[in-house]
C-alpha positions, 0 to 999 in steps of 0.5 A: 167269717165262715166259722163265725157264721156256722156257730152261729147257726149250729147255736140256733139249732140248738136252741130250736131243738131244745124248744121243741124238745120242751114242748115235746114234753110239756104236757108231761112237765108235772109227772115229770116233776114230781119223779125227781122230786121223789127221785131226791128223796128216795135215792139215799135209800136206794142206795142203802139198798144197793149196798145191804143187797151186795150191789144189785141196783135194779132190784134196790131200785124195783124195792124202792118204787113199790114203797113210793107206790105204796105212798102214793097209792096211800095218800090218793086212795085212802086219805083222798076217799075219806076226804071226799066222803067227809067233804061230801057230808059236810054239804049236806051238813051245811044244807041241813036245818042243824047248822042253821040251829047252830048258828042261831044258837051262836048269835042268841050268845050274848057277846055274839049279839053284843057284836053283830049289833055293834059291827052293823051285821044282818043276822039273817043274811049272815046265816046264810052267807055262812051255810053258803060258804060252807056248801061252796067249798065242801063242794068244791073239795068234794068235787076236785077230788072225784075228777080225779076219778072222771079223769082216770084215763089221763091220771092213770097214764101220768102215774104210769110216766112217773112212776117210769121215771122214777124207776129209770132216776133210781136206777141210772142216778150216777150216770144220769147227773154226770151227763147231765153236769157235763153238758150243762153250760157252765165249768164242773164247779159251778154246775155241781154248785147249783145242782146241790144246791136244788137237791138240798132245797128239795129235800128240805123242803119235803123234810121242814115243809111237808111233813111237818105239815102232815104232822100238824094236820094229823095232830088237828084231826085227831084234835077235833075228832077228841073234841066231837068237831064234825068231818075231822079228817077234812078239817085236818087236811085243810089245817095240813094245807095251810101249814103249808104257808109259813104265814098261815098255818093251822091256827086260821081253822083251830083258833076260831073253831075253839072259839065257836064250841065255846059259844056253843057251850062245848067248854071240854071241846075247846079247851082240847082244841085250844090247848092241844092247837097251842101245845101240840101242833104250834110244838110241830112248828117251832121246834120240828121244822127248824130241826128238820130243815136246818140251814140246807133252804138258807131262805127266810121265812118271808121269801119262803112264803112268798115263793111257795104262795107265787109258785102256788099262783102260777104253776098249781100244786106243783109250785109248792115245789118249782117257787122255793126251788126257783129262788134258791136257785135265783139266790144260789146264781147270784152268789156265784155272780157276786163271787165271780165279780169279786174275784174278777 
């Protein structure tokens, strides 16, 4: 009775302590995140590193930080600042009288008119239900990004924690895991299991998801800036997000963009955003994403989208990460629990 009862109030203790461990470092949890993730990522260079600079760990892992700096510093900064920039012109493009000449142009088309007359639709309060949209999210775009700059004291201390971090992961990687395997509550075999398996949903994810999705929305931005589309580089990272989405995917901005310099009159514009959108970035699609990513997610597409957008919802931009994570690790439980029934 007495052993039964110390267990049992050492097991809630050690439940107590891991909650106020968690929240201890909740409001840490995103850089915290993301360490590992470029923790995955970049630990085979680190140790390449090690090896190629005679076993020295610390200076492999200091070489590798400044290259994740630098690709961060890149991705914030510089494309970030052209981002707003462009979202910002594109607000005052929107409140302009050009786009509203534009648009009339547009409905002055015959098949256009043909449409609107058919479907019902005010052209008038169409007009400016378009400019409105437009102003609210180049806006909006606008406006996410620049608080980062507001928020600089809390975004500065949060890139400082990860880049800590992933320094520390880096350096400590080996050891780190092994600790981390043997106090997990399951046997070695197990635990190693699911500890693969999340390293491989990460790594191809990042491989089949993100950069691909960088892919396509370089190749739309360079695209449109061919075709004279205004603001390229926003359109190129909005066509960047939604390849994020299996789903979705660029050809929600590509297709229609086409189809509007077609009725404008802009016929080279979109035979080089139709041709080069089917061609070129529907290429990075089909044939890049499954070379990169290979069997390492074992997700289909459904279940991918399904996590990333459900991931999206509930955690922000993390989720991109934490959804297919969690149901590869959903999926990877309960094939050990199906093996385990079956054995037994």
């Amino acid at each position: 009775m007495q052993q039964h009862l110390e267990r049992g109030s050492f097991l809630a203790l050690l439940v107590a302590v891991t909650v106020a461990f968690g929240v201890l470092l909740w409001p840490f949890f995103t850089p915290i995140l993301w360490a590992v993730v470029f923790s995955i990522l970049f630990y085979p260079v680190s140790s390449s590193l090690t090896r190629r600079l005679g076993g020295r760990p610390l200076l492999a892992s200091i070489i590798t930080l400044l290259c994740v700096l630098l690709l961060v510093a890149f991705a914030l900064f510089g494309v970030g600042t052209l981002v707003a920039k462009e979202a910002i012109d594109a607000y005052t493009h929107f409140s302009s009288q050009g786009v509203v000449n534009q648009i009339r142009s547009l409905e002055a088309h015959p098949f256009v008119a043909s449409s609107l007359e058919t479907l019902q639709v005010n052209p008038d309060e169409l007009r400016l239900r378009i400019v409105e949209i437009g102003r609210t999210v180049s806006a909006s775009i606008a406006t996410q990004i620049l608080t980062i700059g507001q928020n600089a004291a809390a975004f500065i201390l949060k890139l400082i924690i990860m880049l800590y971090l992933i320094f520390i992961f880096l350096r400590n990687g080996e050891e780190m895991r092994e600790q981390i395997l043997k106090a997990f509550p399951l046997e070695n075999g197990k635990a190693r299991f699911l500890f693969a398996r999340f390293s491989r949903t990460v790594q191809a994810l990042f491989r089949g998801t993100l950069i691909v999705a960088m892919a396509q929305g370089l190749v739309g931005g360079i695209l449109f800036a061919v075709a004279g589309v205004q603001s390229p580089i926003l359109w190129g990272v909005l066509m960047a997000l939604l390849a994020l989405v299996p789903a979705a995917g660029p050809a929600i901005i590509w297709v229609p963009t086409g189809l509007i310099l077609l009725l404008l009159g802009d016929t080279y514009g979109a035979l080089v955003v139709w041709i080069g959108g089917a061609f070129l970035v529907g290429l990075l699609d089909n044939v890049l994403r499954p070379l990169l990513i290979g069997r390492d997610l074992e997700m289909s597409d459904a279940l991918v989208m399904l996590s990333i957008l459900g991931g999206l919802i509930a955690f922000g931009p993390s989720g991109l990460i934490i959804g297919p994570v969690i149901s590869a690790l959903f999926i990877a439980t309960w094939s050990l629990f199906e093996r385990e029934y079956r054995e037994g």
